[in-house]
N, C-alpha and C positions, 0 to 999 in steps of 0.2 A: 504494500500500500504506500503510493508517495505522498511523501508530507512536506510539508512548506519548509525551507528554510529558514533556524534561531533568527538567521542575519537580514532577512528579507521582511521589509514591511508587511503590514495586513492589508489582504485585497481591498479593504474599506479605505482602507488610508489613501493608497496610489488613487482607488477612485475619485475621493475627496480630493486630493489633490489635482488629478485635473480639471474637475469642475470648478476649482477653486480658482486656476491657472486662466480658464476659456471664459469664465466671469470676468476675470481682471481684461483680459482682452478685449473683451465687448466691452466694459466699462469705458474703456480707454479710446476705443472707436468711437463710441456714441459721446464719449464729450469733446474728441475732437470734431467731428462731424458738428454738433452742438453748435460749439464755439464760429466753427466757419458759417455755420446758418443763419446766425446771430448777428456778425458782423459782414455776409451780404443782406440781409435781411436788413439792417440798419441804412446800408449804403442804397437800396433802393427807397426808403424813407426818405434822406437825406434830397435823392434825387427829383422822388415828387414834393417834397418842398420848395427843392431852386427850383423846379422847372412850372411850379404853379400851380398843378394839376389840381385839377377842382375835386366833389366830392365826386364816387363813383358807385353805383346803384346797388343797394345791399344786394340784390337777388344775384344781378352779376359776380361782386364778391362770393355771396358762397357758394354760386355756381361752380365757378372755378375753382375753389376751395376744398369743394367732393371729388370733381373731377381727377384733381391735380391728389388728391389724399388717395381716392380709387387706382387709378395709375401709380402710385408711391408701394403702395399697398401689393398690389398684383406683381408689380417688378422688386419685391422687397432684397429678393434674392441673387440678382445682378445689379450691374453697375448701371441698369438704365434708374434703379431706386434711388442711387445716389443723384441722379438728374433728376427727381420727382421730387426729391427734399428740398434742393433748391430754387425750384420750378413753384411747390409751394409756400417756402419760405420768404421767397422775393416777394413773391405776391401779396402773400398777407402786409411783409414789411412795403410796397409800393402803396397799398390802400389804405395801410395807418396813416404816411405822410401828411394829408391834406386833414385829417382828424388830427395831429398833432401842430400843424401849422396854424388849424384854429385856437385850439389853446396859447398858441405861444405870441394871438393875437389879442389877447386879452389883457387887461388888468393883474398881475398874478399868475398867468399862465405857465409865464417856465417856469415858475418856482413849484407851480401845481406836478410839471410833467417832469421834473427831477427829481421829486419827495417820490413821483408813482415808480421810478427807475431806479431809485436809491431801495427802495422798499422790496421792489419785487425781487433785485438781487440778493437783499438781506435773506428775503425768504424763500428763496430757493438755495442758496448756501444753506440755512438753518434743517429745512428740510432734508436736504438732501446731508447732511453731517447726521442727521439723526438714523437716517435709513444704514449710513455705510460705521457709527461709531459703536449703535446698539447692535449690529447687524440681524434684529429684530426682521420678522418674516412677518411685511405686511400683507401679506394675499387675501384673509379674513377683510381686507378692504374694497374687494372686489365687486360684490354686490351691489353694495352699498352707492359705490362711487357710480357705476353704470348707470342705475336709477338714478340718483342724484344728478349726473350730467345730465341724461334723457328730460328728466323733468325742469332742471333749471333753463335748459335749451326750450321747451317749449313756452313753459310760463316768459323765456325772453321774447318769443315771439309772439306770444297774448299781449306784452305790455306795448309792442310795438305797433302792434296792428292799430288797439285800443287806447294807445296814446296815455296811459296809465304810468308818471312819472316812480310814483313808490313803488310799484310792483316792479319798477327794470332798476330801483335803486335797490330792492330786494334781491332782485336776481342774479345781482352785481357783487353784492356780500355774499350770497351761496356759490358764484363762483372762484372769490378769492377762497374760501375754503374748501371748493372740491380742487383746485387747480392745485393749491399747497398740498394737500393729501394726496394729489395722485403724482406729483413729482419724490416725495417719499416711498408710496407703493410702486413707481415705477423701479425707481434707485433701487429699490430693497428687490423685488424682482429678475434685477441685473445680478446683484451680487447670488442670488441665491440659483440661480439658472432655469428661474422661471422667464426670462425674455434672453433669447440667443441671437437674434435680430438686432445690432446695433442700427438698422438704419430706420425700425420702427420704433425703436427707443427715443433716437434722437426726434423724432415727427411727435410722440406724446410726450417729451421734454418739450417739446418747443411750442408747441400749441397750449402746454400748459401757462407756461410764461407768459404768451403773446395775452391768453385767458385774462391770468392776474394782473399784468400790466394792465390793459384796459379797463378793468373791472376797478381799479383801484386809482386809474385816473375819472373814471366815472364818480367814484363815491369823494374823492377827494373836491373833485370839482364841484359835486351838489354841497358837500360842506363847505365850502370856504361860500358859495352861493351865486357863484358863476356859471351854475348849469340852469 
């Protein structure tokens, strides 16, 4: 009968160890990936600010915004994924601009759109420290969050149809706190090798952010009483 080697790890161990290894790997992909979608995503911001561009029609925006997620999504597994991320990365970042050139037309404005930028990176560092310091398994968050996005996505589109300012200042604060929670349950996800997909990671990092960021220029602006 063969038996394992005194000198030889335990098969649990080696296994652990490379899931442990192809975690750090994805990690590493998906916050570079990250980081460059962030700052093309900004640099098309920047671009519809100089160049003017006015506002541009919410349907259009999320049209292109499924489209461009469905294609990111379907090519997750080649390199045409990585043109999907920044396909819809620019995008969202080209149709923030003319929303953040308003604010920076106001009374207070930048100071509004620099606290919502100082905040959101607080809280995505903070989040994301807690996911990789506890390496707590958020998956139990699962549920919860899906429902929670589905329904705050709809109630945002009841407030819009029906012109109802509290209910989108509502639905503004449910998405700073599902967009926080699910950049934690995603982080925690990565490390534990429940997402192997760095390029679907970095697409739910970054829509999380884009989330909070506005959500939190939103609510910032109804308080100071500029909205």
């Amino acid at each position: 009968m063969q038996q394992n080697s005194p000198y030889a790890p335990p098969a649990s161990s080696v296994v652990s160890n490379v899931t442990g290894e192809r975690a750090a790997k994805v990690l590493q992909n998906t916050y570079l990936l990250l980081g460059m979608s962030l700052a093309f995503s900004s640099a098309m911001a920047w671009y519809a600010m100089s160049a003017g561009v006015s506002f541009i029609n919410v349907w259009l925006v999320l049209g292109v915004y499924i489209g461009t997620l469905i294609f990111t999504n379907v090519m997750r597994n080649s390199a045409w994924g990585i043109l999907g991320v920044f396909a819809l990365t620019g995008w969202l970042g080209f149709t923030t601009g003319p929303i953040i050139s308003m604010f920076m037309q106001t009374a207070g404005g930048t100071q509004i759109v620099t606290m919502a930028l100082a905040s959101t990176a607080t809280i995505f560092v903070v989040m994301s420290g807690i996911a990789l310091v506890t390496k707590k398994d958020f998956s139990f968050l699962s549920n919860f969050l899906m429902i929670g996005l589905i329904v705050a996505f709809l109630c945002g589109l009841g407030a819009m149809f029906f012109n109802m300012p509290a209910l989108s200042l509502a639905v503004s604060g449910a998405f700073v706190l599902l967009s926080s929670l699910l950049i934690m349950w995603q982080t925690s996800a990565i490390i534990h090798g429940g997402e192997t997909n760095y390029i679907m990671a970095t697409v739910t990092l970054f829509v999380s952010i884009y989330n909070l960021f506005m959500s939190l220029l939103h609510i910032m602006s109804a308080l100071s009483g500029d909205d």
